[in-house]
C-alpha positions as CSV (number, residue, x, y, z in Angstrom):
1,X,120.5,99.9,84.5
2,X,121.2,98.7,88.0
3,X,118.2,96.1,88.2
4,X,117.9,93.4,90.6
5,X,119.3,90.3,88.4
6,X,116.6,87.5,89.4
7,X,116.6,84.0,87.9
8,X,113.0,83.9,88.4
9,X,110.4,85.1,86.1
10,X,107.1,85.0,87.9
11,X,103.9,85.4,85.9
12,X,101.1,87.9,86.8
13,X,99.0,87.0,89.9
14,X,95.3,86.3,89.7
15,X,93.3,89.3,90.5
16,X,92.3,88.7,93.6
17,X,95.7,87.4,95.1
18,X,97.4,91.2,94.6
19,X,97.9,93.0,97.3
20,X,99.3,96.1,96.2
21,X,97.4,99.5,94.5
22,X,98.5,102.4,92.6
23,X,97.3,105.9,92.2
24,X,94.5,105.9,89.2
25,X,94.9,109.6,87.8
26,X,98.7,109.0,87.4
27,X,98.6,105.8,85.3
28,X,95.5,107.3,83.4
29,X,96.7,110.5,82.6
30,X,100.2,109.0,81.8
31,X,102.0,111.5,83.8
32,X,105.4,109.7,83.4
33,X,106.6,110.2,79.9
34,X,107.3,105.8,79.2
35,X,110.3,106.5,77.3
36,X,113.4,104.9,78.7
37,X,115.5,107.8,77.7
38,X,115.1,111.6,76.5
39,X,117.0,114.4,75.4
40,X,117.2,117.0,78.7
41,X,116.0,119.5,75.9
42,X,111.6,117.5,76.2
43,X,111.1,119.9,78.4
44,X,107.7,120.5,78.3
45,X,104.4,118.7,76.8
46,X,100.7,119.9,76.4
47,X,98.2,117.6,75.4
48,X,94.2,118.1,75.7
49,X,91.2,115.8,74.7
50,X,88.0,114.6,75.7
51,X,87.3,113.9,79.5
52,X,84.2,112.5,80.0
53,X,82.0,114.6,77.2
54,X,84.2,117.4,78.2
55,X,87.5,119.2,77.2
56,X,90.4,118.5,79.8
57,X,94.1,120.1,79.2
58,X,97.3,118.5,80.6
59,X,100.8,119.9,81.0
60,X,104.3,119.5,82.6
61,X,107.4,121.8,82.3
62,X,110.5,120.4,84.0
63,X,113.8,122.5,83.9
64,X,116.9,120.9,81.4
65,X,119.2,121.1,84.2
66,X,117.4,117.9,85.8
67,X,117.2,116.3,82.5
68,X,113.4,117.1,81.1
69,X,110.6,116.1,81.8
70,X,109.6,113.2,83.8
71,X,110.6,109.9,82.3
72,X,111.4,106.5,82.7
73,X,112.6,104.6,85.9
74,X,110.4,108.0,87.6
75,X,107.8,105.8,87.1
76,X,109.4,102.8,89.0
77,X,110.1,105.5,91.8
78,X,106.4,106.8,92.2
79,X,104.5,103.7,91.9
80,X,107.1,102.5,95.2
81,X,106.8,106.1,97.5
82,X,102.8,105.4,96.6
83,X,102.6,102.0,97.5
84,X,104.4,103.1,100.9
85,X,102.2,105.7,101.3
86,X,98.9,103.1,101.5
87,X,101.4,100.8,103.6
88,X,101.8,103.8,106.2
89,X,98.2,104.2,106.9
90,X,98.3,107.4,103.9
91,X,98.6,110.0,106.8
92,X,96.9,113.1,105.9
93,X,100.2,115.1,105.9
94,X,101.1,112.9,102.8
95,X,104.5,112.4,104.1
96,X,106.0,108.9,103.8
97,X,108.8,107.9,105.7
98,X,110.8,105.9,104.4
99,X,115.2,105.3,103.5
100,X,117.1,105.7,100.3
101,X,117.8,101.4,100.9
102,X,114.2,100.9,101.0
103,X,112.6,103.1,98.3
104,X,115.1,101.2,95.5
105,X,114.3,97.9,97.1
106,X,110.5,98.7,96.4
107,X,111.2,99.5,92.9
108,X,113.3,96.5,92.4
109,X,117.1,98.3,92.2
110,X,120.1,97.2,93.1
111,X,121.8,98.0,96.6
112,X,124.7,100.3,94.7
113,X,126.1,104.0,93.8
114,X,124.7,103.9,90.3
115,X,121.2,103.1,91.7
116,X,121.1,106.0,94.6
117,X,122.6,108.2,92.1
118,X,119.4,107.5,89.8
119,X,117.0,107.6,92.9
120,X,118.5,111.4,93.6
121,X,117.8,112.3,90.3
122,X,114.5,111.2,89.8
123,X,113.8,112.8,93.3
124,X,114.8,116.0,92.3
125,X,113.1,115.8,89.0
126,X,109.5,114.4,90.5
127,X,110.0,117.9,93.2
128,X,110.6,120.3,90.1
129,X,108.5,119.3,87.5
130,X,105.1,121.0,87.3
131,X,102.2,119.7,86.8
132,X,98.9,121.7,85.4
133,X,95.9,119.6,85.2
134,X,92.9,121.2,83.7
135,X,89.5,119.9,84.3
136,X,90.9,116.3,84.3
137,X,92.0,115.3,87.5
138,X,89.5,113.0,88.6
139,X,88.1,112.8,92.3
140,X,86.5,109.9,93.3
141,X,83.3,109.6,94.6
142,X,82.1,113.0,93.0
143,X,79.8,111.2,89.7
144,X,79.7,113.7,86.9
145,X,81.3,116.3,88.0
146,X,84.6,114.8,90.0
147,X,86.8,116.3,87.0
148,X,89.0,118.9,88.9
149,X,91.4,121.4,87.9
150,X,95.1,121.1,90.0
151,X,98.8,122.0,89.7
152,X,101.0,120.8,91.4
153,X,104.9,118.8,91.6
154,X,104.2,115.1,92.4
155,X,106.4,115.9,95.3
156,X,106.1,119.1,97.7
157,X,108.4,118.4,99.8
158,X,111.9,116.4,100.4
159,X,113.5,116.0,103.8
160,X,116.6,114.0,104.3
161,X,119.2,112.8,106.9
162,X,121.9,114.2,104.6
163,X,122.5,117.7,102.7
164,X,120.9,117.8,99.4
165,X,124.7,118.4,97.9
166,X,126.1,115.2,99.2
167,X,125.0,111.7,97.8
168,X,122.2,109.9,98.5
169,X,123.3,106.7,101.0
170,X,121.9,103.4,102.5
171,X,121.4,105.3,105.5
172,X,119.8,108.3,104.5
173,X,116.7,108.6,105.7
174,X,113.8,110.3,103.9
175,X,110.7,111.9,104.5
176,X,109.1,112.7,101.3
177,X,105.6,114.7,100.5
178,X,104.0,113.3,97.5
179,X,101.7,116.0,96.4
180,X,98.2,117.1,98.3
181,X,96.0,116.0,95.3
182,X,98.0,112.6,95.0
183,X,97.6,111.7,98.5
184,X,94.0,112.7,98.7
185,X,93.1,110.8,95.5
186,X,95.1,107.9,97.3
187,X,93.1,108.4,100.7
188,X,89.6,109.0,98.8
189,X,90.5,105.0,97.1
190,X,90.9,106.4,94.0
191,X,93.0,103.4,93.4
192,X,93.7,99.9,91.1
193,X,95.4,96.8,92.2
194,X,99.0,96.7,90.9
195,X,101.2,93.5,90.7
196,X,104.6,94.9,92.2
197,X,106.4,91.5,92.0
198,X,105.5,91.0,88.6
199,X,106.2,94.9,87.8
200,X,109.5,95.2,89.3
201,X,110.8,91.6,87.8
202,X,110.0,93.4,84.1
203,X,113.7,94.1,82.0
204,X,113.0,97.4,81.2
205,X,111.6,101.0,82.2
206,X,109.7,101.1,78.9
207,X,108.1,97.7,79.7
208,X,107.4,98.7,83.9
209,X,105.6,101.9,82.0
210,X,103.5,100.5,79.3
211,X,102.5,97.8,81.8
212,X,101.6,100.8,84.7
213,X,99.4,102.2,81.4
214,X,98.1,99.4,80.4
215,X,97.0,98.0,84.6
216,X,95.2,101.6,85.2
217,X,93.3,101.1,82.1
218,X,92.5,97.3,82.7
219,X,90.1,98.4,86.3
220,X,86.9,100.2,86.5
221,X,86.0,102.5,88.7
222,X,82.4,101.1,89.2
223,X,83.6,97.4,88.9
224,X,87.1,96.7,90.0
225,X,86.4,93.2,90.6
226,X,85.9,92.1,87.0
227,X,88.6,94.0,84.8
228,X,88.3,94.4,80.9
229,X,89.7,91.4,78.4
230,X,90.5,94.4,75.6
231,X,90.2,97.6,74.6
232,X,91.1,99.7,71.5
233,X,92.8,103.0,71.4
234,X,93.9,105.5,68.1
235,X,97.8,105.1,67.7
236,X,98.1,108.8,68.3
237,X,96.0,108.6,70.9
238,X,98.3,106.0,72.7
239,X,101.5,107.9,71.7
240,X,99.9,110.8,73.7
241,X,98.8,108.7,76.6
242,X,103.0,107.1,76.5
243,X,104.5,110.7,76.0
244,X,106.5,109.7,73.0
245,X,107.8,112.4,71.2
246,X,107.2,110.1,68.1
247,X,104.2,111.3,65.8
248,X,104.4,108.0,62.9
249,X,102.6,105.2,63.2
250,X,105.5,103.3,62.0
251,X,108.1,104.3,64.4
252,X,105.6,104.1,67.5
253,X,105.0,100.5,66.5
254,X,108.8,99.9,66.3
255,X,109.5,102.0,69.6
256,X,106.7,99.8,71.7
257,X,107.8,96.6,69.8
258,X,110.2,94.9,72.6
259,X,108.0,95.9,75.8
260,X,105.3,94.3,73.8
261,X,107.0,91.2,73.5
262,X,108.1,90.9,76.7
263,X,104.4,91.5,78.1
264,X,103.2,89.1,75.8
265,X,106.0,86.7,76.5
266,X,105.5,86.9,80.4
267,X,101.8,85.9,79.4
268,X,100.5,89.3,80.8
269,X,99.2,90.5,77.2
270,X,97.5,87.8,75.1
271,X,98.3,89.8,71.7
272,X,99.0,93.1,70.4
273,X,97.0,94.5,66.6
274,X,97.4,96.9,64.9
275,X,95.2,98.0,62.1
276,X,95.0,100.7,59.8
277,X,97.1,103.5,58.3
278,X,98.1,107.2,59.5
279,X,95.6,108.7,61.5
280,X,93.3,106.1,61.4
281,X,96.0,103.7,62.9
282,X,94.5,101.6,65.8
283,X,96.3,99.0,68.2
284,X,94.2,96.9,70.1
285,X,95.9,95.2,73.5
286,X,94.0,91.7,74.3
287,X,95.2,91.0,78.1
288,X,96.1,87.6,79.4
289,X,93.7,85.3,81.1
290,X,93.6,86.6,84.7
291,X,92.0,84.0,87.1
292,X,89.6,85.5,89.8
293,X,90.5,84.6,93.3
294,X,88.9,86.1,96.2
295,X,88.6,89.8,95.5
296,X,90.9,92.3,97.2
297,X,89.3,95.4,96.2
298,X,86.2,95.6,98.8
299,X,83.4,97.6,97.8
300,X,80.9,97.4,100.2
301,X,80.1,100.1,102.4
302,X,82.2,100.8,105.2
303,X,81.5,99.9,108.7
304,X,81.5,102.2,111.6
305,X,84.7,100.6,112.8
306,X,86.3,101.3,109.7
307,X,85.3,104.5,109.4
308,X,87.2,105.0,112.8
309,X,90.1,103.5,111.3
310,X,90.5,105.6,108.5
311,X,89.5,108.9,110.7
312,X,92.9,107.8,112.4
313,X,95.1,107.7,109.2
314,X,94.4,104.1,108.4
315,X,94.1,103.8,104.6
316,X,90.4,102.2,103.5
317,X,91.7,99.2,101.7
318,X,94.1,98.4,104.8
319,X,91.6,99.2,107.3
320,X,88.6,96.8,105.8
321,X,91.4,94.2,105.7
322,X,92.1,94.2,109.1
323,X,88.4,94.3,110.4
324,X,88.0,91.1,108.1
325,X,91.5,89.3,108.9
326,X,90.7,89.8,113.1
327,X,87.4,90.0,113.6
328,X,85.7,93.4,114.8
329,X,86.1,92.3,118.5
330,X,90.0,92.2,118.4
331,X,90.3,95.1,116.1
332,X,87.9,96.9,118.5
333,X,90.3,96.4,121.4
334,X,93.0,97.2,120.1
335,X,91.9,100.4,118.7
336,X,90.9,100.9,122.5
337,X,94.6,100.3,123.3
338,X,95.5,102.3,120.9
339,X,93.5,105.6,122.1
340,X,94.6,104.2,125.8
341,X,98.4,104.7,124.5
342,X,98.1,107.8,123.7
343,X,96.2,109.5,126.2
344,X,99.5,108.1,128.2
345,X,102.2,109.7,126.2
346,X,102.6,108.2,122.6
347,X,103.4,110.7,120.4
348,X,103.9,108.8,117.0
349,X,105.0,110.7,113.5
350,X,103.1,107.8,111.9
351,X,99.7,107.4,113.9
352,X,98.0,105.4,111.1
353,X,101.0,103.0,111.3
354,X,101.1,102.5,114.7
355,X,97.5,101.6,114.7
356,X,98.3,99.3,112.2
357,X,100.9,97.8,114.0
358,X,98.9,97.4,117.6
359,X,96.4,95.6,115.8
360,X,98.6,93.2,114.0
361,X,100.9,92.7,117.3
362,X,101.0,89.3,118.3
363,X,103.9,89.2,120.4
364,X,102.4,91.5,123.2
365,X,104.9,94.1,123.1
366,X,102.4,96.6,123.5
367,X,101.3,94.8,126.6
368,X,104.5,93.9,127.9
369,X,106.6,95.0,131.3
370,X,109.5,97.7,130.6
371,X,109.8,99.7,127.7
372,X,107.8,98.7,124.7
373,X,109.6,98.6,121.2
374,X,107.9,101.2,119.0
375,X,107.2,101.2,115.3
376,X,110.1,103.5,113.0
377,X,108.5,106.7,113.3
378,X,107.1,106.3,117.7
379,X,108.6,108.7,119.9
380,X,108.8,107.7,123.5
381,X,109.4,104.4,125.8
382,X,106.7,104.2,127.7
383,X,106.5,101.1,130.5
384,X,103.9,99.1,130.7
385,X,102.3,96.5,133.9
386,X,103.1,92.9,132.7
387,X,99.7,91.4,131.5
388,X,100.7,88.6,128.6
389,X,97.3,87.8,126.9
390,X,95.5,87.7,123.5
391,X,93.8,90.6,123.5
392,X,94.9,93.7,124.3
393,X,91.9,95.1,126.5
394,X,92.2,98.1,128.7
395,X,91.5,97.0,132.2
396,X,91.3,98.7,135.8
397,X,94.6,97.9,136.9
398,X,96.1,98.9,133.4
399,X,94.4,102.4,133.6
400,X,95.3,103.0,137.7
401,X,98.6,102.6,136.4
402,X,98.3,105.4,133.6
403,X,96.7,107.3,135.6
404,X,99.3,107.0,138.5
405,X,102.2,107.8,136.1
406,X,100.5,111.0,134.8
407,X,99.3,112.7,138.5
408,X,103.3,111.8,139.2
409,X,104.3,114.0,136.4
410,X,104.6,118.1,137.0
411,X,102.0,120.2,136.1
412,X,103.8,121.7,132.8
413,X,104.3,117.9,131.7
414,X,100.6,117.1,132.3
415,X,99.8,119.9,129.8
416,X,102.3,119.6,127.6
417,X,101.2,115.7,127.5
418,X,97.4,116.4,127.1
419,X,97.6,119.0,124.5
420,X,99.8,116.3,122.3
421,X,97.2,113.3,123.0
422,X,94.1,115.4,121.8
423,X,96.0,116.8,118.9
424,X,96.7,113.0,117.4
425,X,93.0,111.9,119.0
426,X,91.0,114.7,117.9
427,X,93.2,115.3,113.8
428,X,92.6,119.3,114.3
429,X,88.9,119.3,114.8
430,X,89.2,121.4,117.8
431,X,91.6,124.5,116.4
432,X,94.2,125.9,118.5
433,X,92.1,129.0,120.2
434,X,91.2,125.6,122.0
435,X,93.7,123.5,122.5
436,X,95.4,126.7,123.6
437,X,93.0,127.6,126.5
438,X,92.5,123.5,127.4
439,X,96.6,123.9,127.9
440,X,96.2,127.2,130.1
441,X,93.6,125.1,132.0
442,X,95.7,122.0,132.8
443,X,98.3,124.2,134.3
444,X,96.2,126.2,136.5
445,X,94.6,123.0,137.7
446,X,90.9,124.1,136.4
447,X,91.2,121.2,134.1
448,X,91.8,117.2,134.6
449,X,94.0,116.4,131.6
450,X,94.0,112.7,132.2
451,X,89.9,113.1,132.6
452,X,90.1,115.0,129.4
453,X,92.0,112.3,127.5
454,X,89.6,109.5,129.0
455,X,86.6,111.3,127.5
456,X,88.1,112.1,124.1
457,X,89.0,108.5,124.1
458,X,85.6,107.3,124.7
459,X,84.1,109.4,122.0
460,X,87.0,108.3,119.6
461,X,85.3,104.6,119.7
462,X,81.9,105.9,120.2
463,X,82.5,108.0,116.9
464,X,81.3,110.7,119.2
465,X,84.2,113.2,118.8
466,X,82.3,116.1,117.1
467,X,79.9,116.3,120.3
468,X,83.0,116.2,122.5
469,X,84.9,118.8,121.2
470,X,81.4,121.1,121.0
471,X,81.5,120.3,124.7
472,X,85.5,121.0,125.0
473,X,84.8,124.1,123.4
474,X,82.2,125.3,126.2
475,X,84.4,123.7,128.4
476,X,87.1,125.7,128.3
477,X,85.0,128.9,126.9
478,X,83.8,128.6,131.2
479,X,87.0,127.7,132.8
480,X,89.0,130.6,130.7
């Protein structure tokens, strides 16, 4: 199967000590049929039940030429492009960026042909499949009526350093799309804590499934801090949830048997009952103890500066992490750097993860002399006055220098580079009518850019930026 071999055999974290999270909707509709294996003629299934007091409908068709539906180690592949996405900042373009090397090391695969040649088909598969969720695709946040209707393929898009007809590689690089309805349930926190150490040391797909299941069903919504000891589900209900195409009570015992043990036997399931006959079958999972620890789901409201954080790309769960890890003072001036960065010329593919990264930085190399080292995804060396210190607050000298650098440029550079700063400062509030005239401004020299970029910068931390585009818009509405 191309696992990594590991002589360790670590036992589920306490709640509060896991750090990773996972898209709700997809563990609780079971979108990845858990079966290890499948004939590439399960091309479709249709299922429909109750949904909060209402009837929801749930379908997928995927073509036999990529070998049916969506199954297996596809679940070991999704759970790793999500958990990059949160890692990333969860841009709003859903993109994550990531290589071939890395996505099979976050699922726990082998470095070798067998496992690339499995990543490419389960890549292929996740882009074809289709998805049509009626009425049951839930959006946080929304109460009663958050039950939306969606289609979609879990990914839109694939883009790749080599031609889809040649192999997958250690070096090719990928820039993969999950879905507009997966990222914005990811963005909107409609999440649970996943243990991907404990997932990814599991034997089997079967097992890595049924435990994905069973962790989405273990979390509320309303109190992720204190998850469920038990809960109690119709066999046929279950086989539904797991995609098997078994339909007897019997075999679906049987089928589950091993992944059961193993759960059990890694301490993360307490026991497993079954009770009753046909129909009426039940199966009742009993989870392990799970110590509390501190929490690491917050749930208190967010902060101003965290609301900031997330406006630029930052994930909610990452962002209130980092405002309690550094204190809102440093987090504060770095985010100040940040805005001060790219009013000078940044243009990053990533923004949320470059935020990320200045506030983490504590080796200055966003402060240093020469060119700084930039984040996978940063376009652009852009020198910097040396000014070793803790913090990374914009000063006089520090912003003569910018400013210097920009008047030196030519006009059509000036433009060029004020038109890109609002665009990753302002996340297309402004429309490009706007941006468009503001650009036409710059060059006829009607308009400061580098004033421009010092204003949108100061309502960025002010939270301001509505009012400043308003005035942008009036702006240029008397200069054109």
């Amino acid at each position: 199967m191309a696992r990594k071999v590991s002589k360790a055999t670590p036992g589920p974290k306490p709640i509060g000590e896991i750090r990773q999270f996972d898209e709700t909707n997809l563990a609780r509709l079971g979108l990845i049929c858990a079966q290890e294996r499948i004939s590439p003629s399960y091309t479709t299934w249709k299922t429909s039940y109750d949904v909060n007091g209402h009837d929801g409908e749930l379908s997928c068709f995927s073509p036999s030429e990529v070998g049916g539906v969506p199954h297996g180690v596809d679940g070991d592949f999704v759970t790793a492009l999500n958990t990059m996405y949160l890692e990333q900042g969860a841009p709003l373009d859903g993109v994550v960026h990531t290589t071939a090397y890395q996505v099979l090391q976050r699922a726990g695969f082998e470095d070798n042909g067998a496992s690339y040649e499995r990543l490419a088909e389960s890549l292929r598969r996740l882009r074809l499949a289709e998805y049509v969720i009626g009425r049951a695709w839930r959006r946080r946040g929304e109460g009663a009526n958050g039950w939306a209707s969606v289609a979609f393929s879990y990914i839109s898009q694939i883009r790749q350093s080599t031609p889809e007809h040649r192999d997958l590689s250690r070096g090719t690089t990928l820039s993969v799309q999950l879905a507009e309805p997966v990222a914005e349930s990811i963005r909107n926190q409609y999440i649970h804590p996943l243990d991907l150490e404990f997932q990814v040391s599991l034997k089997r797909p079967l097992t890595r499934a049924l435990y994905r299941l069973l962790n989405g069903r273990r979390y509320s919504e309303h109190d992720p801090q204190h998850p469920i000891d038990s809960f109690k589900v119709l066999v046929s209900d279950w086989a539904r949830d797991c995609k098997l195409t078994e339909v007897i009570t019997a075999r679906i015992k049987r089928n589950l048997d091993e992944a059961h043990q193993e759960l059990i036997r890694r301490q993360y399931l307490k026991e497993v009952v079954f009770e009753g006959r046909g129909s009426r079958a039940t199966v009742t999972y009993v989870y392990g103890q799970a110590p509390a620890s501190e929490p690491s789901v917050q749930v208190m409201p967010d902060s101003p500066l965290v609301q900031t954080l997330i406006g630029h790309q930052v994930a909610r769960n990452v962002a209130v992490k980092l405002v309690k890890d550094h204190g809102e003072a440093h987090v504060s001036a770095r985010l100040e750097r940040f805005l001060s960065m790219l009013a000078a010329g940044y243009q990053p593919r990533q923004l949320g993860a470059l935020l990320v990264d200045v506030i983490k930085d504590q080796e200055g190399k966003y402060l240093d002399s020469g060119p700084v080292t930039l984040p996978s995804g940063a376009a652009g060396p852009v020198s910097r006055p040396a000014r070793p210190r803790a913090e990374a607050v914009v000063t006089a000298d520090e912003d003569a220098a910018d400013e210097a650098k920009f008047r030196a440029l030519p006009r059509e550079e000036q433009a060029a580079m004020t038109i890109s700063a609002l665009k990753m400062i302002l996340r297309n509030k402004a429309g490009e009518g706007t941006l468009n005239r503001v650009q036409a401004g710059v060059l006829a020299g009607t308009l400061d850019g580098r004033d421009l970029l010092r204003q949108a910068g100061k309502a960025a931390l002010d939270m301001k930026l509505q009012s400043f585009v308003e005035d942008l818009r009036q702006l240029v509405g008397r200069t054109g």
